[in-house]
N, C-alpha and C positions, 0 to 999 in steps of 0.2 A: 568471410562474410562481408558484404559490399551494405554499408547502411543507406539508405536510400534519405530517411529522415528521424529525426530523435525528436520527442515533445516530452517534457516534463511538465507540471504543474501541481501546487498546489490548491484541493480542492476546497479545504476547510480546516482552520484553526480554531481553537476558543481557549484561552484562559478564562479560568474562575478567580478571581482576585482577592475573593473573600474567602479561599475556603483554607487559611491558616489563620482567618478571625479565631478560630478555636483553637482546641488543642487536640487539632488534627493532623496527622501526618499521612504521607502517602505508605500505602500498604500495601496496594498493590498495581501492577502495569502490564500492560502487553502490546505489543506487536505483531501482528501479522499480516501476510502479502497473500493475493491472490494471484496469477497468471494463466492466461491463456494463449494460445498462438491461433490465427484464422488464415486463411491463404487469403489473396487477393486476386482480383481479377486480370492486371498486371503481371502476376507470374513472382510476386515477393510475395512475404509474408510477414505480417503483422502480430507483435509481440504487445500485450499489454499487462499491464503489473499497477493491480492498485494498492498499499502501503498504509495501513493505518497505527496510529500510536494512541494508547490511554491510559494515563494517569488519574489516581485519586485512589477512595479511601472504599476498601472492598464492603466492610462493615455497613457504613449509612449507604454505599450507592452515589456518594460526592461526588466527582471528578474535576479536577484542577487541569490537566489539558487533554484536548482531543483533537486530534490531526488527522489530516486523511490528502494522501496525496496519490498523484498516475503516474506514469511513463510509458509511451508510445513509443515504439520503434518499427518502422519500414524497412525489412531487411530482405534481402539477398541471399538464402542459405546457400553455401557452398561444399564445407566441410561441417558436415553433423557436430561430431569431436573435436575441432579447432573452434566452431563458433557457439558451442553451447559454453565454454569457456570465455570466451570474447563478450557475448552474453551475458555472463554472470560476474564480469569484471563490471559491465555497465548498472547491471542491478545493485552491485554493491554502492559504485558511485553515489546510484538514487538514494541507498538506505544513508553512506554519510554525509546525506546533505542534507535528509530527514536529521539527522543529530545533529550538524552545524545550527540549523532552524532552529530547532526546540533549546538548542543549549543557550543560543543570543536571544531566546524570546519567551524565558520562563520566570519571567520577575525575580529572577536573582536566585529562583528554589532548584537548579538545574544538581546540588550535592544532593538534592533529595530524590532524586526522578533514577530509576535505574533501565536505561536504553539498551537492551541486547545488541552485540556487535550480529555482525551478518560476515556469517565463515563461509568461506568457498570449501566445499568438501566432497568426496566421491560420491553420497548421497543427491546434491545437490544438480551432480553435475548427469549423472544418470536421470534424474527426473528434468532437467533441461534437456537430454538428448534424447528422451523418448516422447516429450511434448513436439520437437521438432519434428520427429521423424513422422509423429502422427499425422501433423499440418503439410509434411509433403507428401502423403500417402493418400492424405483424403483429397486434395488437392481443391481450387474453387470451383464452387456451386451457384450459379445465380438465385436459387431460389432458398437456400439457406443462408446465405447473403442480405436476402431482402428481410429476411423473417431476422437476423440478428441483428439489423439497423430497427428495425418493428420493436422489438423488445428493449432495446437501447432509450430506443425515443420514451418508451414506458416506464421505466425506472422508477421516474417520480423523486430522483434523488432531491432531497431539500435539505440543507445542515441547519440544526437546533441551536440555538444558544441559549442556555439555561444558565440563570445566576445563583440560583440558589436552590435546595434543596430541603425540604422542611418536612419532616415524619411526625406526625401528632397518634400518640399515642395513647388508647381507651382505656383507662383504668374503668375495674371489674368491682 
């Protein structure tokens, strides 16, 4: 696999500062990526992976941190099987830099936060190589092209920062 370019970023952090004012602890987290591959009009293909992380307390609906990061990649496929591996070497990279982040930037609570690692496994690697295989089968479209820049542009993504959270409760 020949990379043509890599962009990483992230999109959005928030700590909640106050939300160990109580005697709250984190209960529960998750992590999940999304990906998809699009061909290019160029003749590479384009790999994108968005990453999100959240912390906080599943009972109230709190949350202490929330992350949300990308990665871009302009690649070259060559070998399906050697670069859905090369791939998922780079994915991993993104997820432990997602944990570098959050570990220097969680007010000191990083013994409380529990980050699943990201395993390279034959599961992963099968659903890497048959994503690729799609995006070289379907090959580029100019008019499905226009239509996923269209829908991009619409998104509407905006990140929230909420400080606090407060449930009042009716007594009957």
């Amino acid at each position: 696999m020949k990379i043509l370019s890599r962009t990483s970023c992230i999109l959005s952090y928030a700590v909640n500062p106050d939300f160990f004012d109580g005697a709250r602890t984190i209960s529960g987290s998750s992590k999940s990526g999304q990906s998809y591959w699009e061909p290019t009009e160029g003749g590479s293909h384009k790999y994108t992976h968005t990453l999100t992380f959240n912390a906080g307390d599943d009972e109230s609906g709190e949350w202490f941190i929330q992350y949300r990061a990308v990665l871009i990649c302009d690649v070259v496929i060559e070998d399906v099987s050697e670069d859905a591996l090369q791939m998922l070497t780079i994915e991993q990279e993104f997820n432990e830099s997602m944990n570098k982040f959050i570990t220097e930037n969680s007010l000191s609570h990083i013994s409380e936060l529990r980050i699943p690692p990201f395993i390279i496994n034959e599961w992963n690697i099968k659903k890497m190589e048959d994503g690729m295989n799609r995006a070289i089968s379907t090959g580029y479209d100019e008019k499905v092209a226009e239509m996923r820049k269209l829908m991009k542009a619409n998104t509407g993504f905006t990140p929230t920062i909420k400080t606090k959270v407060t449930i009042n409760k009716i007594s009957e």
